[in-house]
MIPA-510455 format. One record per residue (C-alpha): y, z, x; residue number from 0; residue in one letter. Coordinates in nm, 4 decimals, always signed. Each point is the difference from the previous one (the first is absolute). Layout:
N
py	pz	px	torfi	mikol
Y	Z	X	NUM	A
...
//
This chain:
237
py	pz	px	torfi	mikol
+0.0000	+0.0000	+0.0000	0	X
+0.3742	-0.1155	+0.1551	1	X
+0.0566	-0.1825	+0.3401	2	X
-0.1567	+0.1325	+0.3468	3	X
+0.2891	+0.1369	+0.2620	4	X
-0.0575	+0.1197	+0.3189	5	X
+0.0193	+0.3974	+0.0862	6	X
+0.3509	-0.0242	+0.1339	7	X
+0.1887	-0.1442	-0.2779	8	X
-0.1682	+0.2528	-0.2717	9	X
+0.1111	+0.3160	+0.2388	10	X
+0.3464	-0.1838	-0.0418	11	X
-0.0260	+0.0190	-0.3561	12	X
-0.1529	+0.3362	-0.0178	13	X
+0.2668	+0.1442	+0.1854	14	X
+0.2583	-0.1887	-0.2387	15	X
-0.2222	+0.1683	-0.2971	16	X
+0.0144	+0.3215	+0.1641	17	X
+0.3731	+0.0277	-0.0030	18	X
+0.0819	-0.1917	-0.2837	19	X
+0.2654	+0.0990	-0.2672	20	X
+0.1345	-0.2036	-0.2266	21	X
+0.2110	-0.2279	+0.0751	22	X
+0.0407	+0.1302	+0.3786	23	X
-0.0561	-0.1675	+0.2847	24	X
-0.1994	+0.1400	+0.3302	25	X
+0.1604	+0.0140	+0.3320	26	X
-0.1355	-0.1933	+0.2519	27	X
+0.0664	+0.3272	+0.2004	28	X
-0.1948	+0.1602	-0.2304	29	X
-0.3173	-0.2352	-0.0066	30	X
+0.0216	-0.0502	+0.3617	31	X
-0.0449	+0.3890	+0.0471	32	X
-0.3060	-0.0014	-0.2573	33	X
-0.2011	-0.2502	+0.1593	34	X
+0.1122	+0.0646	+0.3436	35	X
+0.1292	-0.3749	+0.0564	36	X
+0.3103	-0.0952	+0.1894	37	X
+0.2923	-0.0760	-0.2075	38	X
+0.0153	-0.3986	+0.0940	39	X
-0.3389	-0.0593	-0.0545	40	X
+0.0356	+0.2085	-0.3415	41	X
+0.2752	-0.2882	-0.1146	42	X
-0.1963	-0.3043	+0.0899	43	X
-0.2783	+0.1042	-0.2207	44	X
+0.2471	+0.1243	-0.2628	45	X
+0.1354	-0.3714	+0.0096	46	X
-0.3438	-0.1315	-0.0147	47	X
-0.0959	+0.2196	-0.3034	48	X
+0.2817	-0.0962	-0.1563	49	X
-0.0367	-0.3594	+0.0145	50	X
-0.3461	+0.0640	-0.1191	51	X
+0.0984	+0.1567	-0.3245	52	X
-0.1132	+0.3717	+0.0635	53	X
+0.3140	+0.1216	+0.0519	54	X
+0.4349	-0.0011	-0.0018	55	X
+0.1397	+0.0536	+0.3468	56	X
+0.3515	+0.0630	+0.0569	57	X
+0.1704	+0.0274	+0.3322	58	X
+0.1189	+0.3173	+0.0635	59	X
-0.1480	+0.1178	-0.3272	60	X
-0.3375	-0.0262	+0.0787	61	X
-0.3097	-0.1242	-0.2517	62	X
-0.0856	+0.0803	-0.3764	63	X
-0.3697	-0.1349	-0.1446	64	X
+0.0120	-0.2640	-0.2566	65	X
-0.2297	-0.0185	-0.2761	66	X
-0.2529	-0.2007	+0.1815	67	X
+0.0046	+0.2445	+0.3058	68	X
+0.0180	+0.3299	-0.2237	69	X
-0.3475	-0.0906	-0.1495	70	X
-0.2027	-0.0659	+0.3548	71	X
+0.2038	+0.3068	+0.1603	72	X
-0.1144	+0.2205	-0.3242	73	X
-0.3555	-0.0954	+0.0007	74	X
-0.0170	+0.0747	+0.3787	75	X
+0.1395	+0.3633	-0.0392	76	X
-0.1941	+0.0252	-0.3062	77	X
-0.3618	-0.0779	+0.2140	78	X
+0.1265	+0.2350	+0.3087	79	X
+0.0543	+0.2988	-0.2528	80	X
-0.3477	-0.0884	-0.1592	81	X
-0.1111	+0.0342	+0.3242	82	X
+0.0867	+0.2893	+0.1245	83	X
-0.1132	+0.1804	-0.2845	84	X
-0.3203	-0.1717	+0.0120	85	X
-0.0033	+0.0869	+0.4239	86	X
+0.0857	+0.3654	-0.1028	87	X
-0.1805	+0.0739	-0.3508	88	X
-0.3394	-0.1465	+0.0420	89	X
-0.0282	-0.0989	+0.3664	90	X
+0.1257	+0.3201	+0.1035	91	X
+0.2171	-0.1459	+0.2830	92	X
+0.2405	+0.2569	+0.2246	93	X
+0.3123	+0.0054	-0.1968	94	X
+0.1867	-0.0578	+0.3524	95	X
-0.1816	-0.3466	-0.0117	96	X
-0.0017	-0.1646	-0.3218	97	X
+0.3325	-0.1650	+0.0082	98	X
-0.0709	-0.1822	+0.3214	99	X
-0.3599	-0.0845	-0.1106	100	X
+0.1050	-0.1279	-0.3417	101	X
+0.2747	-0.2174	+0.1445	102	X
-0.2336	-0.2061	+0.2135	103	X
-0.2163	-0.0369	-0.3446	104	X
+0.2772	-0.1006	-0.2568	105	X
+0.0279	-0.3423	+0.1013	106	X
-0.3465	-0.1458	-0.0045	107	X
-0.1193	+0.2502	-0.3367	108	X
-0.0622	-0.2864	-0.2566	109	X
+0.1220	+0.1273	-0.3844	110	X
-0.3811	+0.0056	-0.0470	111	X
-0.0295	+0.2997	+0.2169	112	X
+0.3313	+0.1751	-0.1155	113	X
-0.0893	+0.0211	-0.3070	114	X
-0.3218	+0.1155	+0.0305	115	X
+0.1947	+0.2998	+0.1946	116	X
+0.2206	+0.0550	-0.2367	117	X
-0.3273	+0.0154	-0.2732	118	X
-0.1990	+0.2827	+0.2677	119	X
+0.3708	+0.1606	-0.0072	120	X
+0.0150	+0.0517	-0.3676	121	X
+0.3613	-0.1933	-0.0056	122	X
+0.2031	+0.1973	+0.2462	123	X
+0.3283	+0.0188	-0.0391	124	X
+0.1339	+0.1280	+0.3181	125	X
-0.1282	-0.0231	+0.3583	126	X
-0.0711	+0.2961	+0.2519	127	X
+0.3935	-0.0014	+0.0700	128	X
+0.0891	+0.0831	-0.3497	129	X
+0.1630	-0.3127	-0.0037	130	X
-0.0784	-0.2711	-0.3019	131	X
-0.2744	-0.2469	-0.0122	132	X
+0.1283	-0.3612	-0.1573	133	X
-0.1669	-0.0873	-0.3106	134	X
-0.2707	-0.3006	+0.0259	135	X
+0.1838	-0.3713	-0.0881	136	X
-0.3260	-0.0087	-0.2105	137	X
+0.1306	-0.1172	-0.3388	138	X
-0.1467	+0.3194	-0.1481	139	X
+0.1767	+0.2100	-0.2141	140	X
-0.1994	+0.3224	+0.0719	141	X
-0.2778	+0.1074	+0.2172	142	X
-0.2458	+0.0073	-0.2132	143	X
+0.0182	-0.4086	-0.0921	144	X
-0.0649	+0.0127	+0.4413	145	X
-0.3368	+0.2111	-0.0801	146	X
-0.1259	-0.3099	-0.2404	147	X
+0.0608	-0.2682	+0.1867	148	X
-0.3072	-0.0946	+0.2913	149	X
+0.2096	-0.3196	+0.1665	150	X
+0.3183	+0.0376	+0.1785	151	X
+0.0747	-0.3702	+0.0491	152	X
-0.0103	-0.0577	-0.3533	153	X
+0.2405	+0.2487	-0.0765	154	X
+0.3830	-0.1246	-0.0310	155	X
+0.2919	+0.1490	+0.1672	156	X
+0.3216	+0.1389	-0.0893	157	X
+0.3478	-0.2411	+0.0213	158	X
+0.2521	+0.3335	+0.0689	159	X
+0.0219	+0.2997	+0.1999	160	X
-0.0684	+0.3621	-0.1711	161	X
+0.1764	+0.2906	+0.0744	162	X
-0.1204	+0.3571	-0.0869	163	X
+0.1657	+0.2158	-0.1771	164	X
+0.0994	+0.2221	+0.2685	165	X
+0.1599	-0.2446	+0.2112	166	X
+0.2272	-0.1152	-0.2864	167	X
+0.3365	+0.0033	+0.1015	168	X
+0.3157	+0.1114	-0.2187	169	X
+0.0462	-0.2226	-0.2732	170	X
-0.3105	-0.2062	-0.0065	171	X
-0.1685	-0.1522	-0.2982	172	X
-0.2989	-0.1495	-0.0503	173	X
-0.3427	-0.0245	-0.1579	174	X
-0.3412	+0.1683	+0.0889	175	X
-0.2313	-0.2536	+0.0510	176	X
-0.2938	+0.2312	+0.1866	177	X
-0.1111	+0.2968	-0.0355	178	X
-0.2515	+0.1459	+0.3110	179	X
-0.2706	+0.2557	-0.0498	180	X
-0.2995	+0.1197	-0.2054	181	X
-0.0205	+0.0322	-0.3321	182	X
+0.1575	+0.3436	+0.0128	183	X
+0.3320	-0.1400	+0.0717	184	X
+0.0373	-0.1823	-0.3138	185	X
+0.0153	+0.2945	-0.2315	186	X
+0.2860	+0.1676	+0.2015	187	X
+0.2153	-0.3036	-0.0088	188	X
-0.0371	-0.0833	-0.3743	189	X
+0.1055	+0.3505	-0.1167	190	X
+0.2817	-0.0354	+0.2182	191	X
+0.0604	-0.3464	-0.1817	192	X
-0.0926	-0.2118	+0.3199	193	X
-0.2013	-0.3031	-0.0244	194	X
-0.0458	-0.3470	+0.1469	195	X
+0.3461	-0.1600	-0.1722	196	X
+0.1828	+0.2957	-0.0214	197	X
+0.3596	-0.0575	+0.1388	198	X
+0.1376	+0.2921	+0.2765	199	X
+0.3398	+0.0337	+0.0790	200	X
+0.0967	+0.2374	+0.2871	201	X
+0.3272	+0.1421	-0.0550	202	X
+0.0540	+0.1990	+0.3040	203	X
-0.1370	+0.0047	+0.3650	204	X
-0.3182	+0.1378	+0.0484	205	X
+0.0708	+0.3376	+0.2088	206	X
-0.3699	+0.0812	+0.1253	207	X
-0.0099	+0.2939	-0.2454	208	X
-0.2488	-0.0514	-0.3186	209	X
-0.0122	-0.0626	-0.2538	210	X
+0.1758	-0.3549	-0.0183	211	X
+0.2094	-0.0163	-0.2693	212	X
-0.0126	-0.3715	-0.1326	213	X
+0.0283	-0.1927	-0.3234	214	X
-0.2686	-0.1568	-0.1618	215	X
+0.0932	-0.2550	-0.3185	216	X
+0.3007	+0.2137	+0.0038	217	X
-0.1402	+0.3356	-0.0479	218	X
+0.0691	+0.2359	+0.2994	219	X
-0.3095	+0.1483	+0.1439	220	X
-0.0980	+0.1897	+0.3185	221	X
-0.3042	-0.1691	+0.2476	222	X
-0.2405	+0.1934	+0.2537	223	X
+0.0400	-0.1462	+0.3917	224	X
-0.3290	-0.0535	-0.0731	225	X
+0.0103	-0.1977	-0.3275	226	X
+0.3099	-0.2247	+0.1062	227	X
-0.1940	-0.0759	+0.3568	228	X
-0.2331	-0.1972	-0.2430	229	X
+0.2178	-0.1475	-0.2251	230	X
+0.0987	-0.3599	+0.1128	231	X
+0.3359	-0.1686	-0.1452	232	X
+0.1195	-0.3317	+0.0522	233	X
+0.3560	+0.0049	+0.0349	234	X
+0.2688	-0.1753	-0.2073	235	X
+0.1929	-0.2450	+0.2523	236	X
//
């Protein structure tokens, strides 16, 4: 599924995923520093990328993904936090080593594989680091349509980037389009009045405490970290 790229240009777009915001563009100081790269060879392959499509470079702004870039970058972070919680949860690989190790795996894991990871790991939703694992661009709209389906080439994929909950930013709108977990997810949402179609608005920043306060088809409710990790929006433009 998608186009083959070599190992450098997906760490460039990993570390453009890594430190994307919306609408703000990386330094080239910045990447340079992450991927331990000297500056001028950093902006030749910023050039090249861009010509290519994956991303907008700027001089003396630095680069931004585009559309085309944000989904390869996303499904490479996505396998690397798969990874390590696969490396760490049922390998039972040192802590100390499972970034390193799962780096050298993410770019030859096939979507085959990942998902069968992600299937052993019950649907995690965040890796060893706390931080959050990407949902699938499986054109699923829950985890449980995953668990029924044997062949992963015949499934489709999604056209547009998801965004959990919790890394909505002030004043975002938009639809939820997947939901991730077991069944025992399902329940918790719908009494809240949260299900695939439901439109959330969030009205103010998210300030780390919980629970989020967002609105859902305009009534104001309050969301678990834990809940809004696995709630997926796609965002008006």
């Amino acid at each position: 599924m998608g186009e083959k790229l070599s190992e450098n240009i997906e760490e460039y777009l990993e570390v453009l995923y890594t430190y994307r915001n919306k609408n703000t563009y990386v330094s080239t100081t910045k990447i340079s520093k992450s991927l331990g790269i000297a500056p001028g060879s950093v902006t030749g392959m910023l050039k090249k990328l861009d010509s290519q499509g994956y991303i907008s470079h700027e001089p003396y702004k630095g680069a931004i993904l585009t559309d085309k870039g944000l989904t390869i970058a996303k499904k490479i972070k996505r396998k690397h936090r798969i990874l390590e919680s696969f490396l760490l949860n049922v390998l039972n690989i040192t802590d100390k080593n499972i970034h390193n190790e799962a780096c050298k795996m993410e770019h030859s894991l096939s979507d085959e594989a990942e998902r069968a990871m992600c299937l052993i790991l019950e649907h995690p939703d965040i890796c060893p680091d706390d931080k959050i694992i990407p949902a699938c661009d499986f054109n699923f709209s829950n985890c449980e349509e995953c668990q029924t389906n044997e062949e992963v080439n015949e499934i489709g994929v999604r056209g547009h980037d998801l965004i959990p909950i919790s890394q909505l930013l002030e004043g975002d709108k938009g639809e939820v389009r997947f939901i991730r977990g077991d069944s025992s997810i399902l329940p918790k949402l719908i009494s809240l009045g949260v299900a695939i179609g439901t439109k959330i608005h969030l009205e103010n920043e998210i300030d780390g405490k919980e629970p989020i306060k967002i609105k859902a088809n305009d009534n104001k409710i309050e969301i678990s970290k834990e809940l809004s990790n696995n709630v997926f929006i796609k965002v008006d433009e």
